[in-house]
N, C-alpha and C positions, 0 to 999 in steps of 0.2 A: 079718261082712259088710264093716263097715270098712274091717278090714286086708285083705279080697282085692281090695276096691276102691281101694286106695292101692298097693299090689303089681301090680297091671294098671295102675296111672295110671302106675306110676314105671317101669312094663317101657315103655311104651309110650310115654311122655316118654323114654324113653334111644333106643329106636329111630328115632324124627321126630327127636330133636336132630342126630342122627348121618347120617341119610337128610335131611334136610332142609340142610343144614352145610355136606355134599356137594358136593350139589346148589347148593348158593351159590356152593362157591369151584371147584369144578370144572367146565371147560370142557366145551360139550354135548356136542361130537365123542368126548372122551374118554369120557363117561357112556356112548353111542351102542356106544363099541368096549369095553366091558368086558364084553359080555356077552349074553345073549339077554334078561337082566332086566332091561338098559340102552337097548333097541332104542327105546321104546314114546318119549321123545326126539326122533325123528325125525318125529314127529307134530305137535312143538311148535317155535317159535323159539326163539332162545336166552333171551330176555327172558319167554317162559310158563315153560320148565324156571326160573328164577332165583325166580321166582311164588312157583312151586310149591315151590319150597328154602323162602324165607321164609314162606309160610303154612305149614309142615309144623314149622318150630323155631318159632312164633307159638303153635302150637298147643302142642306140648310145655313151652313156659314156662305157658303156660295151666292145662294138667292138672293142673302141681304145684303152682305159686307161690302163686298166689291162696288155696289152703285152705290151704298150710303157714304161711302170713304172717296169714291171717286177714280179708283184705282182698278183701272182694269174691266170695268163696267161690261164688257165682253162674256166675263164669267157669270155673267147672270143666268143669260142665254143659256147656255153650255150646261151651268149645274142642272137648270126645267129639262134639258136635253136628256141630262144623265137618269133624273128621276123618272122619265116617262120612260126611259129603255128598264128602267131598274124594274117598273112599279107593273110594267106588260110583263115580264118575269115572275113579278109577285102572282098577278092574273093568270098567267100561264099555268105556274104550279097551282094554283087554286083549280082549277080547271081540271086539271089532271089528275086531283084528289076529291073531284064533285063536292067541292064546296064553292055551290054557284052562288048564293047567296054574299059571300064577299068576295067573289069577280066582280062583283058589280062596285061594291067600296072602293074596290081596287082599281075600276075604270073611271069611277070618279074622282079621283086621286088624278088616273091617266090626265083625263080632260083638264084640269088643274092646272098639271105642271107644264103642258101644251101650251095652253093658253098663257100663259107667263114666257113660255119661249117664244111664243109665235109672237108676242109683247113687244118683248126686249130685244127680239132681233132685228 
């Protein structure tokens, strides 16, 4: 059980560092134009998409650091906690722009980060 829950933190710690990263240093318009997965954007200002970059790499250092170092190992818990409130948001606005096709990414995401909190707690 450890190792699938350290295998799902670090899958999932690589994808918020990368999607989150993004999201920081790239510009919303260009987020906006790459894509149908990049639309949801235009819901937010530039300064809620920047938010949402740094809470999404906040949470990825969270999932690993803390148990790998030792320190505080409680934030593990806590960051799964923050993503699944984040990523039901993500869901939410997909929903409410019918693009149901990635609520569903978005709930497998959910399930993910659940599961790592329901883990480590």
């Amino acid at each position: 059980m450890n190792v699938a829950l350290w295998i799902v933190a670090g899958l999932l710690a690589a994808a918020y560092l990368a999607g989150g990263g993004y999201k920081v240093i790239t510009p919303k318009e260009r987020i906006a134009a790459a894509g149908a997965a990049g639309r949801w954007v235009e819901d937010f200002g530039t300064g809620g998409v920047k938010a949402i970059g740094v809470l999404e790499v906040l949470a990825a250092v969270g999932l690993v650091l803390p148990a790998a170092l030792g320190i505080a190992p409680v934030l593990v818990p806590l960051a799964a906690l923050g993503l699944v409130l984040l990523m039901t948001g993500a869901a939410l606005t997909r929903a409410r722009r019918h693009e149901y096709r990635l609520v569903a990414v978005d709930l497998v995401y959910v399930a993910l980060a659940a599961f790592v909190a329901w883990g480590r707690f």
